[in-house]
DSSP file (Angstrom, degrees, kcal/mol; ACC not computed):
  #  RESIDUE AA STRUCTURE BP1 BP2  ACC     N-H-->O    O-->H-N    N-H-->O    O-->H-N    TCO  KAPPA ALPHA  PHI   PSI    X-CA   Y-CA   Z-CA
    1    1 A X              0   0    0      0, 0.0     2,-0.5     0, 0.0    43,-0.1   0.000 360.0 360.0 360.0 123.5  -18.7  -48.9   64.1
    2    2 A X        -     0   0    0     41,-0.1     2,-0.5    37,-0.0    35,-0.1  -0.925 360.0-134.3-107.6 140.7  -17.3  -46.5   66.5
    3    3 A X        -     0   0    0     -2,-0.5    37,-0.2    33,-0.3     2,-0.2  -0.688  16.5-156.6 -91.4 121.9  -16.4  -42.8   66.1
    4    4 A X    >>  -     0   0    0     -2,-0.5     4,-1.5     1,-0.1     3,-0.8  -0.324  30.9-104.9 -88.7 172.6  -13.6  -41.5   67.3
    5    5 A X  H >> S+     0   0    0      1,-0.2     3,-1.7     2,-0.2     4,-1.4   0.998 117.4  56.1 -46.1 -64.5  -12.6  -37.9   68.3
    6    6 A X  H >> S+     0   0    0      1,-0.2     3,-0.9     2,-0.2     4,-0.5   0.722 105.5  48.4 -31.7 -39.4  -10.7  -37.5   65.1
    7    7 A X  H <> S+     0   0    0     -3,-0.8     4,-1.5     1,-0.3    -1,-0.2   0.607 109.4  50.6-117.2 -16.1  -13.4  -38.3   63.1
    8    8 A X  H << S+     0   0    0     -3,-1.7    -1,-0.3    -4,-1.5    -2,-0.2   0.650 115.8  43.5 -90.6   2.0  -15.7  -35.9   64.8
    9    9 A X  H <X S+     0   0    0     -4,-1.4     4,-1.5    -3,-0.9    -2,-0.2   0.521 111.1  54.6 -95.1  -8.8  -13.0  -32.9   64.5
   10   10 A X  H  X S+     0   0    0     -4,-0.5     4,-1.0    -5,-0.3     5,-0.2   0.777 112.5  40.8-109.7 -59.8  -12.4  -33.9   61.2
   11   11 A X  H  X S+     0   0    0     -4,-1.5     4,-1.2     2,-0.2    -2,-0.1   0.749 110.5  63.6 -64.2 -19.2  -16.4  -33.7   60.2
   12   12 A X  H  >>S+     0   0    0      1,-0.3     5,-2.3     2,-0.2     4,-1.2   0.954  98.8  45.7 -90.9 -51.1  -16.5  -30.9   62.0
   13   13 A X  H  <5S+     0   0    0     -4,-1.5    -1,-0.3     2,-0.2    -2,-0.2   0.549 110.9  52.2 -66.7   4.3  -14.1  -29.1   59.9
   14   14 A X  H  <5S+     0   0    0     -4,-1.0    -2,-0.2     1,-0.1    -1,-0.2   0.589 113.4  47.9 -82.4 -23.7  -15.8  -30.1   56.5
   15   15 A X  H  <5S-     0   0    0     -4,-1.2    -2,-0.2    -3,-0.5    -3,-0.2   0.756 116.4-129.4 -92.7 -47.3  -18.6  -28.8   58.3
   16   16 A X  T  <5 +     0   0    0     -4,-1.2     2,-0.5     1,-0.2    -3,-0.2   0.842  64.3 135.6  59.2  53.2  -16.4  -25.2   59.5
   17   17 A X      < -     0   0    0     -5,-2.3     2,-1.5    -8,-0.1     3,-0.2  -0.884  50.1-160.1-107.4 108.3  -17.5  -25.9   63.1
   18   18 A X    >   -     0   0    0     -2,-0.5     3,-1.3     1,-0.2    -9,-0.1  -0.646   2.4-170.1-121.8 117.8  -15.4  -25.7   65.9
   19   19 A X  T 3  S+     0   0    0     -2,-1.5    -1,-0.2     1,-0.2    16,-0.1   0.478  79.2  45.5 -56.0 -37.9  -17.2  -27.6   68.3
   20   20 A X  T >   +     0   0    0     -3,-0.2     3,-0.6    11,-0.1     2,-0.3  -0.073  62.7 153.8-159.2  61.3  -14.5  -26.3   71.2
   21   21 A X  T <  S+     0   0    0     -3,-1.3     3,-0.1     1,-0.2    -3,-0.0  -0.503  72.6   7.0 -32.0 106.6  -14.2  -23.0   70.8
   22   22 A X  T 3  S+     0   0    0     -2,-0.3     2,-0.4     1,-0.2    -1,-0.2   0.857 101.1 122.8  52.1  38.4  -13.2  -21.2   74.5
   23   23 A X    <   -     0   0    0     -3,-0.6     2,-0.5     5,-0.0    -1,-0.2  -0.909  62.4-123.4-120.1 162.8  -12.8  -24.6   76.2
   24   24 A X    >>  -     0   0    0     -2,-0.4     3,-3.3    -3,-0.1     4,-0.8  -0.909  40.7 -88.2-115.2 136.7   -9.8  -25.8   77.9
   25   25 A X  H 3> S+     0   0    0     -2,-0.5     4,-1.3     1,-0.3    -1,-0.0   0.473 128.7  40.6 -40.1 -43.3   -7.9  -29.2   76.9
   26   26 A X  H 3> S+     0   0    0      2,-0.2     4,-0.5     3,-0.1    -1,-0.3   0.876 116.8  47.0 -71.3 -34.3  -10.3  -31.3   79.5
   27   27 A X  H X> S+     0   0    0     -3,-3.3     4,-3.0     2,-0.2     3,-0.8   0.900 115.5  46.5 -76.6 -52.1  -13.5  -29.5   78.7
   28   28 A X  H 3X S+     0   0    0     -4,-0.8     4,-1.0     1,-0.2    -1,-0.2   0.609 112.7  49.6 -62.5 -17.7  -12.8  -29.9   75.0
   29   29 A X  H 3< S+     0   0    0     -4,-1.3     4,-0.5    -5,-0.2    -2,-0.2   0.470 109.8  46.3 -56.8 -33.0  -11.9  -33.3   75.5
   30   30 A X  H <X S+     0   0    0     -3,-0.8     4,-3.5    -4,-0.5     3,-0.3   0.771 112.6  58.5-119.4 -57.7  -15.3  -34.3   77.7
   31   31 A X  H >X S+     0   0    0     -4,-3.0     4,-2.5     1,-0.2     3,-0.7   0.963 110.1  40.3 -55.7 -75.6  -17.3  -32.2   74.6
   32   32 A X  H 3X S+     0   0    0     -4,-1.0     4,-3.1     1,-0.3    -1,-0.2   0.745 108.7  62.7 -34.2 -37.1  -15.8  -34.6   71.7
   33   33 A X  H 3> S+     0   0    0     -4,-0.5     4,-1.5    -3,-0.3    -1,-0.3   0.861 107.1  38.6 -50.3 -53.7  -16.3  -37.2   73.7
   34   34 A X  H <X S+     0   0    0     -4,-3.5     4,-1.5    -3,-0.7    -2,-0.2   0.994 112.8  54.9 -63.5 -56.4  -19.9  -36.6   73.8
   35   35 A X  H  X S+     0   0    0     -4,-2.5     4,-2.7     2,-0.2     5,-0.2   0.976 111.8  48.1 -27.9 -72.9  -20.3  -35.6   70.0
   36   36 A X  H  X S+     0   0    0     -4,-3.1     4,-6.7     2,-0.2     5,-0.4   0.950 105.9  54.3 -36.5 -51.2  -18.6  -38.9   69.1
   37   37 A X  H  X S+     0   0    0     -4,-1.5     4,-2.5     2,-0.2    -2,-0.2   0.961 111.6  45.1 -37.8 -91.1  -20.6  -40.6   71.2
   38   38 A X  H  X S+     0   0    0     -4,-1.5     4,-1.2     2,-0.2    -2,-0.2   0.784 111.6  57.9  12.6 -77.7  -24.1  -38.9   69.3
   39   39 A X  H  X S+     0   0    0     -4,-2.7     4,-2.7     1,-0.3     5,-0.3   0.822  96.3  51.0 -88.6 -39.9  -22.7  -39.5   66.5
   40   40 A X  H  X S+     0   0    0     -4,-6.7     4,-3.9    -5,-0.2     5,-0.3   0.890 109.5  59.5 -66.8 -18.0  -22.2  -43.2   66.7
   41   41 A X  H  X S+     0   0    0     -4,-2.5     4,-2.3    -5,-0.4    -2,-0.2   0.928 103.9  46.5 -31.3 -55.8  -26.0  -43.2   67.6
   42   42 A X  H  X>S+     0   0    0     -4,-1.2     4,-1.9     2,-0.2     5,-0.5   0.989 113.1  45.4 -72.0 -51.9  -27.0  -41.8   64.6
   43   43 A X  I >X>S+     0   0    0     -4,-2.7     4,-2.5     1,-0.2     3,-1.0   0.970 110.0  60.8 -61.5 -41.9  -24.6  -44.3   62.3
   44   44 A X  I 3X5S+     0   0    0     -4,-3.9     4,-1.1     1,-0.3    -1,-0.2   0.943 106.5  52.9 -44.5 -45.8  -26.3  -47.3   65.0
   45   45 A X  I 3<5S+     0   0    0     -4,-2.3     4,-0.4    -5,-0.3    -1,-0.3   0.942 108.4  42.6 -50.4 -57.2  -29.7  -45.8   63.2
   46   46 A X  I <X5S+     0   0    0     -4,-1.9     4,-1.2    -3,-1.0     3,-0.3   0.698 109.6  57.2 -87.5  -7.5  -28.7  -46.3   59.7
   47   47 A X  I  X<S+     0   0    0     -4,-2.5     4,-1.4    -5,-0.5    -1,-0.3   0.717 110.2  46.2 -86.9   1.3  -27.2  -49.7   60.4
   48   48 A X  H  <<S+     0   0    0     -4,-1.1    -1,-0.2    -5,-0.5    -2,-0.2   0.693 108.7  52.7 -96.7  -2.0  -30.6  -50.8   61.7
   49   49 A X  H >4 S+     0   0    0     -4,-0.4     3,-0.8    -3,-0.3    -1,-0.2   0.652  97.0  67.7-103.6 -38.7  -32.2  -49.3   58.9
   50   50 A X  H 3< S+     0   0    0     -4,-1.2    -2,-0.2     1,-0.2    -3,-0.1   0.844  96.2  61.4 -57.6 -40.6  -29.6  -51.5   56.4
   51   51 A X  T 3< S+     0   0    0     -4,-1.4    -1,-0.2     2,-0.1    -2,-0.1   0.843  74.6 115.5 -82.2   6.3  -31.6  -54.8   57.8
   52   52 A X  S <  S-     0   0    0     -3,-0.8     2,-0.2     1,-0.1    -3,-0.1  -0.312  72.4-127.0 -53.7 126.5  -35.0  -53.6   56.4
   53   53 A X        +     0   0    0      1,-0.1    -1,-0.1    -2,-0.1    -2,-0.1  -0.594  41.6 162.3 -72.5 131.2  -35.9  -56.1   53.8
   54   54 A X    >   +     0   0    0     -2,-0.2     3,-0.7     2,-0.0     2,-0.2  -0.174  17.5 149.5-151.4  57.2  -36.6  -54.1   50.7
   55   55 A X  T 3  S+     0   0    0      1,-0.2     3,-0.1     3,-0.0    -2,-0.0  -0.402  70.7   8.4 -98.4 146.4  -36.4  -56.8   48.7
   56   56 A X  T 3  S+     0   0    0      1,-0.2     2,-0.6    -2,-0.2    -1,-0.2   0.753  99.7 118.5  63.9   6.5  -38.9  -56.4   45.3
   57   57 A X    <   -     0   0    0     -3,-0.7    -1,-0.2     3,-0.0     2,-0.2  -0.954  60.5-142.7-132.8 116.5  -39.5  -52.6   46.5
   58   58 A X        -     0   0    0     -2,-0.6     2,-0.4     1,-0.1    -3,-0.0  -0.356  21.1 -83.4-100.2-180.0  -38.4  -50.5   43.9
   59   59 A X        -     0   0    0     -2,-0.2     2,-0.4     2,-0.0    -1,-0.1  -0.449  40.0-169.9 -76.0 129.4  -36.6  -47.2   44.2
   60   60 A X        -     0   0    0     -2,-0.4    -1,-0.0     1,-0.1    -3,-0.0  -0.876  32.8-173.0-117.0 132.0  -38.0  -44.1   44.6
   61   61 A X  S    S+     0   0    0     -2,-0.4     2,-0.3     3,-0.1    -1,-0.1   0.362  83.9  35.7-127.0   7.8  -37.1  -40.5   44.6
   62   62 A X        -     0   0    0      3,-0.0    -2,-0.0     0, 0.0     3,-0.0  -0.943  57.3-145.5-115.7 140.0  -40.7  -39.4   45.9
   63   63 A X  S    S+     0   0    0     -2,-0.3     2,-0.5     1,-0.1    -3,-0.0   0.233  80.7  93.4-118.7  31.6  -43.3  -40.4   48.0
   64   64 A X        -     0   0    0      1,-0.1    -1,-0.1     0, 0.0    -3,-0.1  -0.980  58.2-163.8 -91.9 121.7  -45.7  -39.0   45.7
   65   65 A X        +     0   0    0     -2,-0.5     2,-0.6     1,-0.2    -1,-0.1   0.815  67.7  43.8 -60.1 -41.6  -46.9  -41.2   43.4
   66   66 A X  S    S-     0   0    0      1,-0.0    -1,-0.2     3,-0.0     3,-0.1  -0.928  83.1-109.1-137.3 123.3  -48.5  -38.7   40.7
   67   67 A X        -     0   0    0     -2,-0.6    -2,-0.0     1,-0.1    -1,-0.0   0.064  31.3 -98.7 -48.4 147.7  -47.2  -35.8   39.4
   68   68 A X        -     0   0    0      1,-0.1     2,-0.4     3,-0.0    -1,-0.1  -0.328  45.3-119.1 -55.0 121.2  -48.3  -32.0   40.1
   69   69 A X        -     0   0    0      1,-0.1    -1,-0.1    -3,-0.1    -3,-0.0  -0.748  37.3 -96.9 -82.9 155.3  -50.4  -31.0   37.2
   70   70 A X        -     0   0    0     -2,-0.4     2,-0.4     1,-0.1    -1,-0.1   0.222  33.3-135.3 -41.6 126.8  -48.9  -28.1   35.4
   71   71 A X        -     0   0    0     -3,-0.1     2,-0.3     1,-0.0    -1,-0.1  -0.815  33.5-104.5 -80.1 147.5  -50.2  -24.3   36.3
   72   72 A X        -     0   0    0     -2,-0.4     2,-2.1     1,-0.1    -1,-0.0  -0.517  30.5-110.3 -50.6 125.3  -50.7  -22.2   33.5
   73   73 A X        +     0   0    0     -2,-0.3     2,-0.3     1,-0.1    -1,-0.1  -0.323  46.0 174.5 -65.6  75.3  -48.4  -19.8   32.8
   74   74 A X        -     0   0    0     -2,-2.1     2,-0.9     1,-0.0    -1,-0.1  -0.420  35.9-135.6-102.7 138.2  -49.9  -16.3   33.6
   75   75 A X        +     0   0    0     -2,-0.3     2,-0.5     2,-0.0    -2,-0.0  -0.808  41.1 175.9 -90.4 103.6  -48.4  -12.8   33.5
   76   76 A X        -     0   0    0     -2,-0.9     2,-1.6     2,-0.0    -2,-0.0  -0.942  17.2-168.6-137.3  90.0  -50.0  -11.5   36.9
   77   77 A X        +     0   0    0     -2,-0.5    -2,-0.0     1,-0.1     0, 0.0  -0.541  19.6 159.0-101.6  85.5  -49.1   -8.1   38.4
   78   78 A X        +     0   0    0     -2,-1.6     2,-0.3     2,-0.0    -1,-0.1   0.152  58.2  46.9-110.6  42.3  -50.4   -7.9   41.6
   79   79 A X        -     0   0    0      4,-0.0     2,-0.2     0, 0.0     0, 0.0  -0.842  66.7-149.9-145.0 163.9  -48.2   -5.1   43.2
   80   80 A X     >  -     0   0    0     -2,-0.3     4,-1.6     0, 0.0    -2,-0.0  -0.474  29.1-102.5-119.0-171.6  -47.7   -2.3   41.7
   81   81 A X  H  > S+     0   0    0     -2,-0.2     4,-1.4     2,-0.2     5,-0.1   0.771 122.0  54.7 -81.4 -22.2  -44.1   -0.2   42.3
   82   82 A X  H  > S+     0   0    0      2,-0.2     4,-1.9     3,-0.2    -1,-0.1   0.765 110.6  54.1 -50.2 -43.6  -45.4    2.5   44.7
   83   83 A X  H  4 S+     0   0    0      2,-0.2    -2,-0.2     1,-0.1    -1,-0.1   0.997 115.2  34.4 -51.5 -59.7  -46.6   -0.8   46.7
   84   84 A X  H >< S+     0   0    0     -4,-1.6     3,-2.2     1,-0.3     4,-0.4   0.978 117.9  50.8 -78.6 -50.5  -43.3   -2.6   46.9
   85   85 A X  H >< S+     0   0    0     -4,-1.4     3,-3.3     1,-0.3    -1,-0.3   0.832  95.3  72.6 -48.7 -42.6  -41.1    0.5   47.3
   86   86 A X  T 3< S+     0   0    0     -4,-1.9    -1,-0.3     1,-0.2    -2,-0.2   0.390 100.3  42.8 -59.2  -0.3  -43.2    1.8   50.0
   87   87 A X  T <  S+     0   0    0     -3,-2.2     2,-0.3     3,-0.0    -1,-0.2   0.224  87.8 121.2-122.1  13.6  -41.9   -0.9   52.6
   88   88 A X    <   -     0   0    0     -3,-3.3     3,-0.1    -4,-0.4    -3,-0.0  -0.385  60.6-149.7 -54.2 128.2  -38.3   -0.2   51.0
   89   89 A X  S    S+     0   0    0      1,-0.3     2,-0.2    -2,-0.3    -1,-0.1   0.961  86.2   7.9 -62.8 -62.6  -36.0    1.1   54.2
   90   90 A X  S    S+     0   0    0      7,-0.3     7,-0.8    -3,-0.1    -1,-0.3  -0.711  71.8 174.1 176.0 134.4  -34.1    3.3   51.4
   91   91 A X  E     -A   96   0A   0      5,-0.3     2,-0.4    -2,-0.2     5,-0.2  -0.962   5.7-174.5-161.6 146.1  -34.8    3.9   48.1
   92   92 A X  E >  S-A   95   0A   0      3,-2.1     3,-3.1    -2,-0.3    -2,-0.0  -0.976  79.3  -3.8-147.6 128.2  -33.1    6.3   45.1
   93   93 A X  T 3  S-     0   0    0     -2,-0.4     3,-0.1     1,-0.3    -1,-0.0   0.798 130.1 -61.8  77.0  22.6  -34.2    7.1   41.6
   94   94 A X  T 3  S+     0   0    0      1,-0.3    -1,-0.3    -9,-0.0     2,-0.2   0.600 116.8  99.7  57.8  32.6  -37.2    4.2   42.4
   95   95 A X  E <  S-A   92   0A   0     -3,-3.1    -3,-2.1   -10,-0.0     2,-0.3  -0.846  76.6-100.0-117.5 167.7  -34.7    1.2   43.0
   96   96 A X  E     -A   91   0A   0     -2,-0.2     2,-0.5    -5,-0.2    -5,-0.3  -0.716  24.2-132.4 -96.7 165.4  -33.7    0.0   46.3
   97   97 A X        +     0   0    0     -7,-0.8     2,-0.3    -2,-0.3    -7,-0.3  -0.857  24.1 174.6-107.4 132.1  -30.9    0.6   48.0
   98   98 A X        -     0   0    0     -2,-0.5    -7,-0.0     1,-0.1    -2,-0.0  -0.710  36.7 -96.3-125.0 164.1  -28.8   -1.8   49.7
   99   99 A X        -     0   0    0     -2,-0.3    -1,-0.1     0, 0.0     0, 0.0  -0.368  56.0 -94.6 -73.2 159.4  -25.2   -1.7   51.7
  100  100 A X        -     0   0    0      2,-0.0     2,-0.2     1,-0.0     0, 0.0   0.509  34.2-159.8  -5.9 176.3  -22.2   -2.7   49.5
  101  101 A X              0   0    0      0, 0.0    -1,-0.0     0, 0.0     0, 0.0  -0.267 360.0 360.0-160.3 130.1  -20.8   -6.2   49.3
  102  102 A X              0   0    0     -2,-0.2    -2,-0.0     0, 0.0     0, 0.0   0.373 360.0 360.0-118.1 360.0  -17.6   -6.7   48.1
């Protein structure tokens, strides 16, 4: 499979990359070219990965075999509010304060 330009301008905007940003029609041209290029590398990788036999080898969503046992669930206060506020930049009324966002 080969990748074309489209397909890397195309990824690239699912992605919100642009890839040739302050280049001029040759430069941007020579850049994509390489990207594509890359990129069919990487797909060459997963088709070489498609001929593993993994035949009998069942599916897995880990490579840990055995689960984490459970922590106990402890109520543990080991700052106090003088603590944490004291590396607050800005602070009012003992909350912090942070810019806007709208």
């Amino acid at each position: 499979m080969s990748v074309s330009k489209e397909r890397v301008l195309y990824t690239s905007r699912l992605g919100r990359l642009n890839l040739t940003e302050g280049l001029d029609g040759a430069e941007a041209d020579a850049k994509l070219e390489e990207f594509a290029r890359r990129m069919d590398e990487i797909v060459g990788y997963m088709d070489i990965l498609q001929e593993a036999d993994t035949t009998g080898i069942e599916p897995m969503f880990s490579p840990m075999s055995l689960a984490a046992p459970p922590r106990p669930d402890e109520v543990l206060q080991e700052y106090g509010r003088e603590e944490v506020m004291a590396g607050a930049p800005e602070q009012s009324d003992g909350f912090f304060v942070v810019p806007r966002v709208l």
